[in-house]
C-alpha positions in Angstrom: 17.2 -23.0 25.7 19.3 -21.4 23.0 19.2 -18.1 22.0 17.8 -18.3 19.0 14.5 -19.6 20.3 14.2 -17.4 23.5 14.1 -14.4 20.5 11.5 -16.8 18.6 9.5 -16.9 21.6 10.1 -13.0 22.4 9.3 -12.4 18.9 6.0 -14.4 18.5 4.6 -12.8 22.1 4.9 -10.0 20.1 3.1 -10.4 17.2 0.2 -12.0 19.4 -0.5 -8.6 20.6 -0.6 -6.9 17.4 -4.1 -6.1 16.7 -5.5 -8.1 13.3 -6.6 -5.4 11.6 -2.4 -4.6 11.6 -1.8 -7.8 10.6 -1.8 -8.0 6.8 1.1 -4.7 7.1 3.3 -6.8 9.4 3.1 -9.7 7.0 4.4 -8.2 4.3 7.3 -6.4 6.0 8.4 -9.3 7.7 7.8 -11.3 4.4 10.1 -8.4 2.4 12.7 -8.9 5.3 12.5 -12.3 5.0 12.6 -12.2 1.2 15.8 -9.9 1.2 18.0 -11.4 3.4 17.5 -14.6 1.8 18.4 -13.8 -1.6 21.3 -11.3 -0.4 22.7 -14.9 1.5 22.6 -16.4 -2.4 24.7 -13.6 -3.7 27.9 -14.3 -4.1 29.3 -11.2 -4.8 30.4 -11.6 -8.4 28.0 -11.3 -11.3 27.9 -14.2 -13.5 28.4 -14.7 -17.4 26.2 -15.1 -19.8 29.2 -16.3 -22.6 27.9 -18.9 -24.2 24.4 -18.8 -23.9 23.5 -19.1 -27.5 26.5 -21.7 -28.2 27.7 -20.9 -32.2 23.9 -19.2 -32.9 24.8 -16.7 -36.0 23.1 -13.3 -35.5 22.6 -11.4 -38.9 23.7 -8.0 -39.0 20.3 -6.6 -39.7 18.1 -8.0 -37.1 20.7 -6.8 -34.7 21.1 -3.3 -36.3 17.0 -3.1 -36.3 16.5 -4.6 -32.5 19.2 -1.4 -31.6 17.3 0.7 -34.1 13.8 -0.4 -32.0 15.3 0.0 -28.5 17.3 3.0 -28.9 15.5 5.1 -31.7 17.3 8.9 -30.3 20.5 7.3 -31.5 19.4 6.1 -35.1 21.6 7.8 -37.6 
Protein backbone atom coordinates (compact mmCIF):
# COMPACT_ATOMS: atom_id res chain seq x y z
CA UNK A 1 0.00 0.00 0.00
CA UNK A 2 1.43 3.35 -0.83
CA UNK A 3 1.36 6.23 1.15
CA UNK A 4 -0.76 8.18 -0.54
CA UNK A 5 -3.72 5.81 -0.13
CA UNK A 6 -3.19 4.78 3.52
CA UNK A 7 -3.73 8.94 4.07
CA UNK A 8 -6.84 8.48 1.63
CA UNK A 9 -8.09 5.83 3.71
CA UNK A 10 -7.14 7.81 7.07
CA UNK A 11 -8.71 10.71 5.56
CA UNK A 12 -12.07 9.26 4.38
CA UNK A 13 -12.56 7.30 8.08
CA UNK A 14 -12.49 10.68 9.03
CA UNK A 15 -15.05 12.35 7.32
CA UNK A 16 -17.42 9.19 7.91
CA UNK A 17 -17.62 10.29 11.43
CA UNK A 18 -18.36 13.78 10.84
CA UNK A 19 -21.85 14.40 11.72
CA UNK A 20 -24.08 15.43 8.35
CA UNK A 21 -25.45 18.31 9.63
CA UNK A 22 -21.35 19.44 9.50
CA UNK A 23 -21.20 18.29 6.26
CA UNK A 24 -22.10 21.07 3.85
CA UNK A 25 -18.97 23.35 5.97
CA UNK A 26 -16.43 20.53 5.31
CA UNK A 27 -17.33 20.51 1.71
CA UNK A 28 -16.62 23.77 0.96
CA UNK A 29 -13.34 24.02 2.83
CA UNK A 30 -12.02 21.04 1.39
CA UNK A 31 -13.51 22.24 -2.02
CA UNK A 32 -11.57 25.92 -1.51
CA UNK A 33 -8.39 23.76 -0.59
CA UNK A 34 -8.89 21.80 -3.39
CA UNK A 35 -9.69 24.77 -5.61
CA UNK A 36 -6.48 26.74 -4.39
CA UNK A 37 -3.87 24.42 -4.63
CA UNK A 38 -4.87 23.56 -8.06
CA UNK A 39 -4.82 26.79 -9.60
CA UNK A 40 -1.54 27.87 -7.49
CA UNK A 41 0.06 24.42 -9.41
CA UNK A 42 -1.00 26.36 -12.89
CA UNK A 43 0.87 29.39 -11.96
CA UNK A 44 3.83 29.79 -13.36
CA UNK A 45 5.13 32.45 -11.64
CA UNK A 46 5.38 35.12 -14.29
CA UNK A 47 2.32 37.13 -15.42
CA UNK A 48 1.62 36.95 -18.96
CA UNK A 49 1.14 39.71 -21.75
CA UNK A 50 -1.64 41.01 -23.12
CA UNK A 51 0.58 42.83 -26.31
CA UNK A 52 -1.19 42.23 -29.03
CA UNK A 53 -4.58 41.48 -28.12
CA UNK A 54 -6.24 43.94 -30.36
CA UNK A 55 -3.67 43.25 -33.40
CA UNK A 56 -3.39 46.99 -35.38
CA UNK A 57 -7.18 48.00 -33.74
CA UNK A 58 -6.86 52.10 -33.86
CA UNK A 59 -8.22 53.56 -30.60
CA UNK A 60 -9.36 57.28 -31.11
CA UNK A 61 -8.15 59.65 -28.76
CA UNK A 62 -11.55 60.62 -27.45
CA UNK A 63 -13.17 57.45 -26.53
CA UNK A 64 -10.03 56.78 -24.62
CA UNK A 65 -9.82 60.22 -22.96
CA UNK A 66 -13.76 59.73 -22.07
CA UNK A 67 -13.46 55.79 -20.80
CA UNK A 68 -10.45 57.56 -18.25
CA UNK A 69 -12.72 60.49 -17.86
CA UNK A 70 -15.66 57.73 -16.74
CA UNK A 71 -13.40 55.50 -14.62
CA UNK A 72 -11.41 57.95 -12.91
CA UNK A 73 -13.64 61.20 -12.66
CA UNK A 74 -11.33 62.83 -9.20
CA UNK A 75 -8.59 63.19 -11.74
CA UNK A 76 -10.63 64.98 -14.62
CA UNK A 77 -8.97 68.30 -15.31
Amino acid sequence: MTPLSAYRKKLLKEIEEIPDEVMPTMYRIIHLLKTGWASRKKRSGQRGSLQGIWKGSQIDDALLREARESLFPYEAP
